[in-house]
HTML snippet that shows the backbone in 3Dmol.js (N, CA, C, O; Angstrom):
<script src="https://3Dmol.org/build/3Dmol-min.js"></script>
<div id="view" style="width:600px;height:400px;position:relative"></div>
<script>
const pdb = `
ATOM      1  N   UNK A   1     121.553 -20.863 149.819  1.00  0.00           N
ATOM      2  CA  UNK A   1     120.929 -19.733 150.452  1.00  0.00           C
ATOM      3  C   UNK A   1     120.084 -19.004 149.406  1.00  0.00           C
ATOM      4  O   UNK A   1     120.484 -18.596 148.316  1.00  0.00           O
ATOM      5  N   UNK A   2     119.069 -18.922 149.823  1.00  0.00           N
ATOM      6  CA  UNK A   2     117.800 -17.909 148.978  1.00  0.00           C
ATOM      7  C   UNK A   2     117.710 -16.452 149.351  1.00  0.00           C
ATOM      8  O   UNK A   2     117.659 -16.023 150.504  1.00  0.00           O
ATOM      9  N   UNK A   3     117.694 -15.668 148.130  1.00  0.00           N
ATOM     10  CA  UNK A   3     117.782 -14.199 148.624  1.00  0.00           C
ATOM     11  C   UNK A   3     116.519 -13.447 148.156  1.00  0.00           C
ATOM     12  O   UNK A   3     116.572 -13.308 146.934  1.00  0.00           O
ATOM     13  N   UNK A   4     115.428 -12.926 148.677  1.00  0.00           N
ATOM     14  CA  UNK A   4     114.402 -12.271 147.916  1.00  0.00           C
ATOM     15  C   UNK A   4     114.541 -11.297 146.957  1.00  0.00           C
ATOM     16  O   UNK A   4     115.695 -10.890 146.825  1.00  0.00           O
ATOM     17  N   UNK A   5     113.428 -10.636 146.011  1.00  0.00           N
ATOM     18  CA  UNK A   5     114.236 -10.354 144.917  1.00  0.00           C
ATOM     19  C   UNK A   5     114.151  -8.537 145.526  1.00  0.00           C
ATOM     20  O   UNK A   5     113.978  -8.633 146.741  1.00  0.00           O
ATOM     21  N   UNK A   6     114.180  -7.740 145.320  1.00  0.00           N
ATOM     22  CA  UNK A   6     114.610  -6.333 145.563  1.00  0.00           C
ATOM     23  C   UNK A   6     113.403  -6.001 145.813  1.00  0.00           C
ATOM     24  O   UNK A   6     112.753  -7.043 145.728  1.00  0.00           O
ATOM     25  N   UNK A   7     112.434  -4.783 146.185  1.00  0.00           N
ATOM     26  CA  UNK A   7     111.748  -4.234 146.490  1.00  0.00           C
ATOM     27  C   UNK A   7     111.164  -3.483 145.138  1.00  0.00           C
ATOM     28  O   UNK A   7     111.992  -2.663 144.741  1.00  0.00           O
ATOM     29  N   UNK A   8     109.825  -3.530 144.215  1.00  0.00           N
ATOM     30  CA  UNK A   8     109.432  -2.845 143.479  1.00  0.00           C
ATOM     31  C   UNK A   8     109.836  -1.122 144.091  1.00  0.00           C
ATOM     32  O   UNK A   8     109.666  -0.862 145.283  1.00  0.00           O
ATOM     33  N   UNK A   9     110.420   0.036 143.020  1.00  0.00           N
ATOM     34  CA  UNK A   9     110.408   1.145 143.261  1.00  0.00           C
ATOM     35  C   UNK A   9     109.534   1.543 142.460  1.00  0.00           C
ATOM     36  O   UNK A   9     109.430   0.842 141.454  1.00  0.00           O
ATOM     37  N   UNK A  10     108.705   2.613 142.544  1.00  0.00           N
ATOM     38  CA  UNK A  10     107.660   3.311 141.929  1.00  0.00           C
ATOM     39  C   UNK A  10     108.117   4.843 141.587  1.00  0.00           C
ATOM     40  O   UNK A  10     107.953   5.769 142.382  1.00  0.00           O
ATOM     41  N   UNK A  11     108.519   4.938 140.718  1.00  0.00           N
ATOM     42  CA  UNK A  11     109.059   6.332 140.121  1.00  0.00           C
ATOM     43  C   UNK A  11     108.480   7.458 140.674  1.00  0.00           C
ATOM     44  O   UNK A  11     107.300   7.573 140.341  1.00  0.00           O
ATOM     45  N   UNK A  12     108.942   8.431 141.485  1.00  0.00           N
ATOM     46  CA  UNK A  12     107.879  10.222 141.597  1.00  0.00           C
ATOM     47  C   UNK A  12     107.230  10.348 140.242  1.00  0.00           C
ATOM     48  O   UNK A  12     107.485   9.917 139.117  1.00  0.00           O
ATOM     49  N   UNK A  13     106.382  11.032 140.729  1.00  0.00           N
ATOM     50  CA  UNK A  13     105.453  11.652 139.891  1.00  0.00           C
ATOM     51  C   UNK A  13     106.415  12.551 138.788  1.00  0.00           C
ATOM     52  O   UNK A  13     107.592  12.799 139.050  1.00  0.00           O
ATOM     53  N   UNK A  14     105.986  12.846 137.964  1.00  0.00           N
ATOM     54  CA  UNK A  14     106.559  13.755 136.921  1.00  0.00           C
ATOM     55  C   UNK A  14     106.459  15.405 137.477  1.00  0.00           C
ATOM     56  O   UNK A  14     107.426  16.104 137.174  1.00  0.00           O
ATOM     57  N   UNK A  15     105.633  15.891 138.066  1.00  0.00           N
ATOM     58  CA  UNK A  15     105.525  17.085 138.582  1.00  0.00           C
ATOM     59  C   UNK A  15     105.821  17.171 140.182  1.00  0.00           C
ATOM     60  O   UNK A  15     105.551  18.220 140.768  1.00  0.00           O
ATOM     61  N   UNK A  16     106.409  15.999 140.927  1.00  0.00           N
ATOM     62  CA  UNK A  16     107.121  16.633 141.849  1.00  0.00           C
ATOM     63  C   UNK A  16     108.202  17.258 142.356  1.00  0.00           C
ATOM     64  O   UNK A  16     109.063  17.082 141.493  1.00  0.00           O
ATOM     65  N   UNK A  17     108.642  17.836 143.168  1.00  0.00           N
ATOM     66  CA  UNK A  17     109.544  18.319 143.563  1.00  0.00           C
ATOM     67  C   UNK A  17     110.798  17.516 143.478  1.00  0.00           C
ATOM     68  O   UNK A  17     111.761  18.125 143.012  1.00  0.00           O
ATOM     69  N   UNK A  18     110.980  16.326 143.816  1.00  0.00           N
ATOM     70  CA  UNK A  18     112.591  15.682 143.515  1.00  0.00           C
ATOM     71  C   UNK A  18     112.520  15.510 141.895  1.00  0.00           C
ATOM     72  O   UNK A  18     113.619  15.256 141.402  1.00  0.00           O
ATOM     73  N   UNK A  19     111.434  15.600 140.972  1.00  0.00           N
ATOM     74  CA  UNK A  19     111.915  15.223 139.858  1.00  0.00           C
ATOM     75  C   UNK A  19     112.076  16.833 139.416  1.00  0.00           C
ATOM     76  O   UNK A  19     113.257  16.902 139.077  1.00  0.00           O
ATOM     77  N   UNK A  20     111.633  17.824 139.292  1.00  0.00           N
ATOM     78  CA  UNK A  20     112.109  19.021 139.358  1.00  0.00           C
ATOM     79  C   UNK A  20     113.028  19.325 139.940  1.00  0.00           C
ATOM     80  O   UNK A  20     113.244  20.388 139.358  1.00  0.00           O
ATOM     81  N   UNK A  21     113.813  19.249 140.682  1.00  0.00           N
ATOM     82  CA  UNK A  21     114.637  19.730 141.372  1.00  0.00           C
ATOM     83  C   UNK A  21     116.246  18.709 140.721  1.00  0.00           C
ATOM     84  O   UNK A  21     117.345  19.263 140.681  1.00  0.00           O
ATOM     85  N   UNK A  22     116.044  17.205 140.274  1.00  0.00           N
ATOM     86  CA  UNK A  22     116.677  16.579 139.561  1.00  0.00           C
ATOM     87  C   UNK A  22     116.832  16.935 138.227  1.00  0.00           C
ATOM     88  O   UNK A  22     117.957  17.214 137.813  1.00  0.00           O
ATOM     89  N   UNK A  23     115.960  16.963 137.569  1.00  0.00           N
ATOM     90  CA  UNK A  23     115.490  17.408 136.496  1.00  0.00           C
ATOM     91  C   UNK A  23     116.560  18.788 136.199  1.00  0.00           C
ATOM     92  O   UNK A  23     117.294  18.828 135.211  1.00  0.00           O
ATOM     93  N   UNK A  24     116.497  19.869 137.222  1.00  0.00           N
ATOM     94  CA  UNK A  24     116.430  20.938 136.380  1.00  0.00           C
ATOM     95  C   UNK A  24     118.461  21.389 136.397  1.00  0.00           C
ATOM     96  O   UNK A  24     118.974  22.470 136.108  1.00  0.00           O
ATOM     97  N   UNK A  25     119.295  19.831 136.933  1.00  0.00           N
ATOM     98  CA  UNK A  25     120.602  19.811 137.257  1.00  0.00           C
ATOM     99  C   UNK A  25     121.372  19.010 135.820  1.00  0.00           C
ATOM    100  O   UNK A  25     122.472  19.178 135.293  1.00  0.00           O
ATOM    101  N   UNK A  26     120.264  18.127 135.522  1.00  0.00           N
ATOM    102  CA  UNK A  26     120.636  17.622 134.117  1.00  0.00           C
ATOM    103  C   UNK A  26     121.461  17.990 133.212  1.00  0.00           C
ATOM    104  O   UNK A  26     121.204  19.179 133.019  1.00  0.00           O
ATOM    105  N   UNK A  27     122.089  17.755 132.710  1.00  0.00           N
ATOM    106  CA  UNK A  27     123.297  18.210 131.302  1.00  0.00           C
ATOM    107  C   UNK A  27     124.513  18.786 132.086  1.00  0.00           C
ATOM    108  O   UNK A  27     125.666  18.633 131.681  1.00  0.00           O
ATOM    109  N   UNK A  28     124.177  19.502 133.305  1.00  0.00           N
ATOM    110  CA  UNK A  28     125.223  20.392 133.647  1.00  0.00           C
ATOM    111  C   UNK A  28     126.658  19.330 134.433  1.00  0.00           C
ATOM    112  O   UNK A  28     126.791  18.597 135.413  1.00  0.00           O
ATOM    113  N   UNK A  29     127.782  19.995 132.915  1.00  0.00           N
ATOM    114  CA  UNK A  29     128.902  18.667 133.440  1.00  0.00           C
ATOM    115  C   UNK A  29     129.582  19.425 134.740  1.00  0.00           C
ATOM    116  O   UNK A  29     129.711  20.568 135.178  1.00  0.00           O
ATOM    117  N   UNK A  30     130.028  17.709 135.170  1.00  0.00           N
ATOM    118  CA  UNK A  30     130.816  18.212 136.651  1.00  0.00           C
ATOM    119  C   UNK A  30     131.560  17.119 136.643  1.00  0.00           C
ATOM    120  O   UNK A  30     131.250  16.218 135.864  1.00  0.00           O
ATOM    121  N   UNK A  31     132.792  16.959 137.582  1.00  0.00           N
ATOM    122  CA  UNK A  31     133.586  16.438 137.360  1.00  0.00           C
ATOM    123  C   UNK A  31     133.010  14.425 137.665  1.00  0.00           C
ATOM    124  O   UNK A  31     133.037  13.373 137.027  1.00  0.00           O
ATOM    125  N   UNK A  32     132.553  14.923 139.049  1.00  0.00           N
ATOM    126  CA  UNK A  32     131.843  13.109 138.729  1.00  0.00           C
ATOM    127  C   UNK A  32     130.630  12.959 139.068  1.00  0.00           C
ATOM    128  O   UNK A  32     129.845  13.583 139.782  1.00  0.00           O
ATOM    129  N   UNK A  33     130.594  12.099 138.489  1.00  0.00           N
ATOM    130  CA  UNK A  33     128.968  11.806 138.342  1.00  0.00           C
ATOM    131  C   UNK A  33     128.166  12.090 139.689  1.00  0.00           C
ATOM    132  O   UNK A  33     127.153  12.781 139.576  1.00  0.00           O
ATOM    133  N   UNK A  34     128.512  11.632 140.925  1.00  0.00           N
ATOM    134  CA  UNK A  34     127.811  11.957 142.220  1.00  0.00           C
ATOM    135  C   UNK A  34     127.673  13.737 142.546  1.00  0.00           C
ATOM    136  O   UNK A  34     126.603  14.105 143.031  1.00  0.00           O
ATOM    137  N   UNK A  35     128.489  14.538 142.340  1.00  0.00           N
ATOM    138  CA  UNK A  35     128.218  15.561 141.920  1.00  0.00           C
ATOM    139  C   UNK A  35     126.975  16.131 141.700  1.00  0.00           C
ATOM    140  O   UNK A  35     126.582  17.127 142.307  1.00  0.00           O
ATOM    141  N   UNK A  36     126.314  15.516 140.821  1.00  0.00           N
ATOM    142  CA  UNK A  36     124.893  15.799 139.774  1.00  0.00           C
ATOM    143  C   UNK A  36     123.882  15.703 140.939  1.00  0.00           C
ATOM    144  O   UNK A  36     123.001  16.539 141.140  1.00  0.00           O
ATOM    145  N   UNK A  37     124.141  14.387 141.827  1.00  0.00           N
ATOM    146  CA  UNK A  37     123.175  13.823 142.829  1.00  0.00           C
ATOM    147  C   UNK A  37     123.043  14.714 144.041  1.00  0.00           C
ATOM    148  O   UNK A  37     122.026  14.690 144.734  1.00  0.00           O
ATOM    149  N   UNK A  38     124.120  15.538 144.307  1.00  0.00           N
ATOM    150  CA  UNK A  38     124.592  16.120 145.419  1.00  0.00           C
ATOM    151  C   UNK A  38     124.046  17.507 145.353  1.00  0.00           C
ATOM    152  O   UNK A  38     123.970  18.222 146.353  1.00  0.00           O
ATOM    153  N   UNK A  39     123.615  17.927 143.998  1.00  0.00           N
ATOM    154  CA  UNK A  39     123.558  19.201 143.778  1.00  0.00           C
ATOM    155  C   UNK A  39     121.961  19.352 143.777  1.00  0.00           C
ATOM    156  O   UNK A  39     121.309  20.147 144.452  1.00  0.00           O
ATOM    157  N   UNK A  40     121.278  17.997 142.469  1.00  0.00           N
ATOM    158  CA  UNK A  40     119.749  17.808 142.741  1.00  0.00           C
ATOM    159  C   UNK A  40     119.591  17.498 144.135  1.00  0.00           C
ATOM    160  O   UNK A  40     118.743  18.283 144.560  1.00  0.00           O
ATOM    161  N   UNK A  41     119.968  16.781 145.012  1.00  0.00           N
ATOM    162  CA  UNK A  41     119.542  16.905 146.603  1.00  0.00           C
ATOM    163  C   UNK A  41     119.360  18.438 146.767  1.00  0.00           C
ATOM    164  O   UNK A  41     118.292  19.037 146.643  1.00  0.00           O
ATOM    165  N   UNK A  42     120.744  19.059 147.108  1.00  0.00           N
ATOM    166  CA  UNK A  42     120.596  21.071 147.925  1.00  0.00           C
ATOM    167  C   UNK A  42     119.412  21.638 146.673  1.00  0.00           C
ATOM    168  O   UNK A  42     118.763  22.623 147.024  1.00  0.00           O
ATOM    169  N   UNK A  43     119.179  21.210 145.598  1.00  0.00           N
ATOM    170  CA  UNK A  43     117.838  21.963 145.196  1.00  0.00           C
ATOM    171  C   UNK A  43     116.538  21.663 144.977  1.00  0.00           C
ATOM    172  O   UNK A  43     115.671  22.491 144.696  1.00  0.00           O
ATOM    173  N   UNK A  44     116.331  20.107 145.141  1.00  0.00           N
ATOM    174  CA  UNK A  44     115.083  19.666 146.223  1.00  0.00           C
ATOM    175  C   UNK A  44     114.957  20.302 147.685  1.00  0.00           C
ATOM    176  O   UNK A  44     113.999  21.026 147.955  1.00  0.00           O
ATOM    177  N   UNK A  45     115.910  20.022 148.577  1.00  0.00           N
ATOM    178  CA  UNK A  45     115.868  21.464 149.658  1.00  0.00           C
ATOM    179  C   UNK A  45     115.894  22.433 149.374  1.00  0.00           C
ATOM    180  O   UNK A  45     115.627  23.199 150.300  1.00  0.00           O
ATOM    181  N   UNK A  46     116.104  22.894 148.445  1.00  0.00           N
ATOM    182  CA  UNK A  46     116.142  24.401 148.666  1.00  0.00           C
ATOM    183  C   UNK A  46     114.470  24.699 147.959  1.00  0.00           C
ATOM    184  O   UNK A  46     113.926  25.793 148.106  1.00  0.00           O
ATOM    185  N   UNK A  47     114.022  23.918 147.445  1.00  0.00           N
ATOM    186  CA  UNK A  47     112.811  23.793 147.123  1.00  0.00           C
ATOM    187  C   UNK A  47     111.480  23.879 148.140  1.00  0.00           C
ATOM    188  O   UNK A  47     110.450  24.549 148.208  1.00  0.00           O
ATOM    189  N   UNK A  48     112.139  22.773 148.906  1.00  0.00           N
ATOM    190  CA  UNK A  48     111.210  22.641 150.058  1.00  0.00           C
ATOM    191  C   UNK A  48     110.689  23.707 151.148  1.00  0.00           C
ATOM    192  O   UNK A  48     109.615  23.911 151.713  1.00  0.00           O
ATOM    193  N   UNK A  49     112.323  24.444 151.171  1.00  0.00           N
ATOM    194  CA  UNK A  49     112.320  25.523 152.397  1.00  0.00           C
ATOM    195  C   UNK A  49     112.665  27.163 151.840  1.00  0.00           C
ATOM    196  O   UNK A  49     112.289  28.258 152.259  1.00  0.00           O
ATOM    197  N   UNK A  50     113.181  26.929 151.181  1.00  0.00           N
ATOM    198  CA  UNK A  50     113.487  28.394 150.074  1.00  0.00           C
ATOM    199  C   UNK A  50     114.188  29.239 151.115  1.00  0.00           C
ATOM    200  O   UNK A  50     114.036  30.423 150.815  1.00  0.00           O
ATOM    201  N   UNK A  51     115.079  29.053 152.504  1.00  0.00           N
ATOM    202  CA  UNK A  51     115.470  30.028 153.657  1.00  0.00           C
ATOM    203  C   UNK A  51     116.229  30.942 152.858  1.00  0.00           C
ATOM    204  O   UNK A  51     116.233  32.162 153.027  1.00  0.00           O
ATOM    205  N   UNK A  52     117.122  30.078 151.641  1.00  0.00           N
ATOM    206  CA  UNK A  52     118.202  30.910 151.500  1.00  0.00           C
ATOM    207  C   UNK A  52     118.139  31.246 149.354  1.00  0.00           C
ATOM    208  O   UNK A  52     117.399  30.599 148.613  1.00  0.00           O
ATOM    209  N   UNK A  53     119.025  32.270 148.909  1.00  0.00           N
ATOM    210  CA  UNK A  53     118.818  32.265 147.826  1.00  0.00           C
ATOM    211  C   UNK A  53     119.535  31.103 146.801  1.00  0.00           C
ATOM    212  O   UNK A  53     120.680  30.653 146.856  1.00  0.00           O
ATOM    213  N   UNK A  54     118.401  30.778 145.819  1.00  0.00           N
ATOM    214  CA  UNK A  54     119.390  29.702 144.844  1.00  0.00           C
ATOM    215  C   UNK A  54     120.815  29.536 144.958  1.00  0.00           C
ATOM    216  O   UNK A  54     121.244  28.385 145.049  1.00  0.00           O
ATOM    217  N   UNK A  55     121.697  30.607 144.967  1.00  0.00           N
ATOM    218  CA  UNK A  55     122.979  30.513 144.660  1.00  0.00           C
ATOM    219  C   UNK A  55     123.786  29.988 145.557  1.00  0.00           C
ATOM    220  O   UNK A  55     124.833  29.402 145.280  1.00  0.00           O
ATOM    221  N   UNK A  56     123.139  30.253 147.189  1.00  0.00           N
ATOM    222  CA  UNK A  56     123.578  29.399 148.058  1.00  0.00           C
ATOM    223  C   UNK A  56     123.507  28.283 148.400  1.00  0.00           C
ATOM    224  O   UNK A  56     124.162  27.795 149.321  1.00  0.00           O
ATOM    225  N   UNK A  57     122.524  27.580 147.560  1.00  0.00           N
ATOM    226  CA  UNK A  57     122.060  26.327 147.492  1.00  0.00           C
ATOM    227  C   UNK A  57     122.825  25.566 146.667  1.00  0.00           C
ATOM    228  O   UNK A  57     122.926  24.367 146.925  1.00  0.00           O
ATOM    229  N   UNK A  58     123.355  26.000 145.775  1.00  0.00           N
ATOM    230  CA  UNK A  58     124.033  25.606 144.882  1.00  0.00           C
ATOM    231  C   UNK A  58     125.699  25.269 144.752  1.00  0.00           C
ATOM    232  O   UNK A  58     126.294  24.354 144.184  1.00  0.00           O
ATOM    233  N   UNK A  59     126.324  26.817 145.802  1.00  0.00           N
ATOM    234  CA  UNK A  59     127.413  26.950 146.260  1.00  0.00           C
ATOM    235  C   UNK A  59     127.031  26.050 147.327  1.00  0.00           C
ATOM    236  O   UNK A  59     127.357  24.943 146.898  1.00  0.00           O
ATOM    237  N   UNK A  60     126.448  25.881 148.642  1.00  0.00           N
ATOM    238  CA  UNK A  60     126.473  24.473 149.565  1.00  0.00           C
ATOM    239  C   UNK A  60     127.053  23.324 149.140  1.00  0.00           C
ATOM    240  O   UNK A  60     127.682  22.461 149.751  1.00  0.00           O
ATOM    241  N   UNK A  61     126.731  23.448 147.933  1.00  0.00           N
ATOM    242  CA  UNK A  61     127.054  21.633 147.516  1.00  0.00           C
ATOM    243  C   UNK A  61     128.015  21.277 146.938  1.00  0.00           C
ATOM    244  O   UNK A  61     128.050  20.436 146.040  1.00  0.00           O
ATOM    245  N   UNK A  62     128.993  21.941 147.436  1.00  0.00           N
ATOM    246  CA  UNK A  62     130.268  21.925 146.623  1.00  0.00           C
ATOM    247  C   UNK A  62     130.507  21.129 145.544  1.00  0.00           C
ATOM    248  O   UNK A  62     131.422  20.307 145.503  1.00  0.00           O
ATOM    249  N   UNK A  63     129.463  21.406 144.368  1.00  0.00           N
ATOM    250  CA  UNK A  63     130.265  20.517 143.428  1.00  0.00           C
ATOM    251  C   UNK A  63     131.189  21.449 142.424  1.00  0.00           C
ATOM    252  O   UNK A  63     131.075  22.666 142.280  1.00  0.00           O
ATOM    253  N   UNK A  64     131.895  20.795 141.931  1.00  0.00           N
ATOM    254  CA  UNK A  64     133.170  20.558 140.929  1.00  0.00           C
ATOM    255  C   UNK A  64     132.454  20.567 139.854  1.00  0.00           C
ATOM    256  O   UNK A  64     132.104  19.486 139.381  1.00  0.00           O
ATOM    257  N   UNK A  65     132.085  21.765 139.244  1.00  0.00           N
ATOM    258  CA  UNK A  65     131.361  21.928 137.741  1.00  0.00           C
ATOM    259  C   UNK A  65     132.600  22.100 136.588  1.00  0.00           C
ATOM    260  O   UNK A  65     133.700  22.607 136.809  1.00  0.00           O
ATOM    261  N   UNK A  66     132.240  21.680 135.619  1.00  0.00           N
ATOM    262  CA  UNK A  66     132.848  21.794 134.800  1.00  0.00           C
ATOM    263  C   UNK A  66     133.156  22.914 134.009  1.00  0.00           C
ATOM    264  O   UNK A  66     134.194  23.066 133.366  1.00  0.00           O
ATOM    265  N   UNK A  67     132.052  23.816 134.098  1.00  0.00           N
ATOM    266  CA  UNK A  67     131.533  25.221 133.403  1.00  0.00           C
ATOM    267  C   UNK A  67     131.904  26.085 134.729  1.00  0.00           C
ATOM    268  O   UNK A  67     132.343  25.430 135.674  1.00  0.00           O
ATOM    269  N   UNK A  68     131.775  27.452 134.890  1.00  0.00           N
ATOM    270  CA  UNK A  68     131.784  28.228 135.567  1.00  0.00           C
ATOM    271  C   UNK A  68     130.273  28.392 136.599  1.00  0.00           C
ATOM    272  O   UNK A  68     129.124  28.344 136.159  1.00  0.00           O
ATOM    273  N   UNK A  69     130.567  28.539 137.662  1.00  0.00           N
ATOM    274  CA  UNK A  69     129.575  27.861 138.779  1.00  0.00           C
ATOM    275  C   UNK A  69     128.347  28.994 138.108  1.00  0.00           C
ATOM    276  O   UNK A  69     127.190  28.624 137.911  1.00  0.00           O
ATOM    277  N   UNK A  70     128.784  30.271 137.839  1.00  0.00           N
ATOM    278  CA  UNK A  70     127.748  31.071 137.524  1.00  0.00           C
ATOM    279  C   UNK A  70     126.570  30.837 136.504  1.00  0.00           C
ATOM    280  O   UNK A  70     125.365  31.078 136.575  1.00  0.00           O
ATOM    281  N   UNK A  71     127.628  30.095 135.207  1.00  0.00           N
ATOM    282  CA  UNK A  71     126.537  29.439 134.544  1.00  0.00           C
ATOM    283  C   UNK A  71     125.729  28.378 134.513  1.00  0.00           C
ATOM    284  O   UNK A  71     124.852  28.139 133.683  1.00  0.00           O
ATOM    285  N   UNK A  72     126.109  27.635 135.609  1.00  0.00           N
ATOM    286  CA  UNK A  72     125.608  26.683 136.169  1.00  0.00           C
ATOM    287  C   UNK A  72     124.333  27.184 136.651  1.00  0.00           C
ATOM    288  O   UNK A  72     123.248  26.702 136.326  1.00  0.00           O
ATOM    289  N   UNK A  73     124.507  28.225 137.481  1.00  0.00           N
ATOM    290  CA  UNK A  73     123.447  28.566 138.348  1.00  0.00           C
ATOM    291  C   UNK A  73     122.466  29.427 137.268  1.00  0.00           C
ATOM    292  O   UNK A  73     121.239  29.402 137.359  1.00  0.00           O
ATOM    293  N   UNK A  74     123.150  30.147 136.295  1.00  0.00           N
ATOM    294  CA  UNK A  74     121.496  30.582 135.765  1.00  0.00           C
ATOM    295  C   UNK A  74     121.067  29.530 134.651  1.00  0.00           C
ATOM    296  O   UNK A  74     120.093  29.833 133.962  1.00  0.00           O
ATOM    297  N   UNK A  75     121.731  28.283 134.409  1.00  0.00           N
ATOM    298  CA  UNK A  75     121.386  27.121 133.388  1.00  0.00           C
ATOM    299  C   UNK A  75     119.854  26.888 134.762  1.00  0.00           C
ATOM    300  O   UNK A  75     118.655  27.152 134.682  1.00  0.00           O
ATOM    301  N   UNK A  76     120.512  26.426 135.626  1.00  0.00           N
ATOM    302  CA  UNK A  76     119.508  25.490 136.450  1.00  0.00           C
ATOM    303  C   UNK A  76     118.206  26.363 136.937  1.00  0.00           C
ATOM    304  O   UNK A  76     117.139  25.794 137.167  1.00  0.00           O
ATOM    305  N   UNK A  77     118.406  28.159 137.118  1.00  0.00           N
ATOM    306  CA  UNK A  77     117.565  29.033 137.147  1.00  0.00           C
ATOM    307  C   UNK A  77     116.748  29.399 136.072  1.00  0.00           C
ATOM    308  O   UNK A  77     115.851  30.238 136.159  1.00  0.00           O
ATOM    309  N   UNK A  78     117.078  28.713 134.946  1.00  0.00           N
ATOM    310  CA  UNK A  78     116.060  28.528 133.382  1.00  0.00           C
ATOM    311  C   UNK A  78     115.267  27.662 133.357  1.00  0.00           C
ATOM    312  O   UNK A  78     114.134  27.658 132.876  1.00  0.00           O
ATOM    313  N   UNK A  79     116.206  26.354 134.230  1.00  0.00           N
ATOM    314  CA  UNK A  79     115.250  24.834 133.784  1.00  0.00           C
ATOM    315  C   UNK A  79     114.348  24.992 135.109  1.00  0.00           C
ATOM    316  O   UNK A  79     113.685  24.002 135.420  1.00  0.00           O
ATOM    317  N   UNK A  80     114.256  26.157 135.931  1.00  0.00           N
ATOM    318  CA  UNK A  80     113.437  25.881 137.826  1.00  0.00           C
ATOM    319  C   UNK A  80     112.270  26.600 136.513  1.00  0.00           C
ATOM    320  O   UNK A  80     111.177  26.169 136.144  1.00  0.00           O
ATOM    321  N   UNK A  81     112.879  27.566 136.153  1.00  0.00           N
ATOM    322  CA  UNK A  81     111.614  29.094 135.671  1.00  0.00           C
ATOM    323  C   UNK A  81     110.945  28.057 134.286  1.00  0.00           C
ATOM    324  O   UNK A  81     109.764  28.286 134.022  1.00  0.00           O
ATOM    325  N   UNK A  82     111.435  27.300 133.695  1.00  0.00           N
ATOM    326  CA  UNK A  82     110.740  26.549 132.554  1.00  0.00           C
ATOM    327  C   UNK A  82     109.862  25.557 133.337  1.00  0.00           C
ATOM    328  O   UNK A  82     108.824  25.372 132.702  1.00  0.00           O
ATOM    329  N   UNK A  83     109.899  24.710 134.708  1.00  0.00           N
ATOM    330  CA  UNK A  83     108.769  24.068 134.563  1.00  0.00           C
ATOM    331  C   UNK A  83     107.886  24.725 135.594  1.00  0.00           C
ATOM    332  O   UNK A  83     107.036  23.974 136.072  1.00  0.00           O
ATOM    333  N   UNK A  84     107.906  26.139 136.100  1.00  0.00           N
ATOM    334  CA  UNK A  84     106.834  26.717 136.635  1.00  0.00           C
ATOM    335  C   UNK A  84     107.226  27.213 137.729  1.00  0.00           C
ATOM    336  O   UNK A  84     106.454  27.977 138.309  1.00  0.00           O
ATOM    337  N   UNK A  85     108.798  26.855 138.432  1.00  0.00           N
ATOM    338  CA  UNK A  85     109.280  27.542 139.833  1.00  0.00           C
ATOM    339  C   UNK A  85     109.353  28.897 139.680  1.00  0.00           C
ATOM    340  O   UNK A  85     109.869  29.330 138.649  1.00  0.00           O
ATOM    341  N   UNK A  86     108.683  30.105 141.007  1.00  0.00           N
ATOM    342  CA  UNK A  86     108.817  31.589 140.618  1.00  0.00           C
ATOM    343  C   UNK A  86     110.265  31.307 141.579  1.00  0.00           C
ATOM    344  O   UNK A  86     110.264  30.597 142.584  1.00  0.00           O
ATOM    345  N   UNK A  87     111.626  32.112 140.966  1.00  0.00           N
ATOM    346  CA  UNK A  87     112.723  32.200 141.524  1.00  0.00           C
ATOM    347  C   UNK A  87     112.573  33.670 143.111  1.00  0.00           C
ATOM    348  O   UNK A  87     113.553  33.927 143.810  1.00  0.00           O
TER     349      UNK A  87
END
`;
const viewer = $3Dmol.createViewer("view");
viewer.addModel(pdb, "pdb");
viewer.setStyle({}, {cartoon: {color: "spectrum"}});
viewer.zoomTo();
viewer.render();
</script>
């Protein structure tokens, strides 16, 4: 049996929104790794639609941080305001 080989993926752009919004969750430990993924998702949405404030975006996603959720949230409110997001 022959299987084709995977589908070329083409990386986002460097200045879009999922890589910002990935981007700006980086370093911050949590207990597992999917965590990280779960959290850059609610702040690509929360990107997109802005209904509600950061912190609820953040608290949504129930992750299991390692640090205190608060510093979590103004770590990731440094790395939005460092590549150009107005909070």
């Amino acid at each position: 049996m022959t299987t084709k080989p995977p589908s070329a993926v083409e990386p986002a752009p460097t200045d879009s929104l999922e890589q910002t919004a990935y981007a700006s969750v980086q370093g911050i430990p949590t207990r597992e790794p999917h965590d990280l993924d779960r959290l850059g998702y609610n702040i690509w949405l929360w990107l997109m639609y802005r209904r509600d404030p950061l912190e609820l975006a953040v608290r949504s996603a129930h992750v299991r941080f390692g640090i205190p959720a608060e510093e979590a949230i103004s770590r990731i409110a440094a790395q939005l305001k460092a590549r150009g997001v107005q909070l």
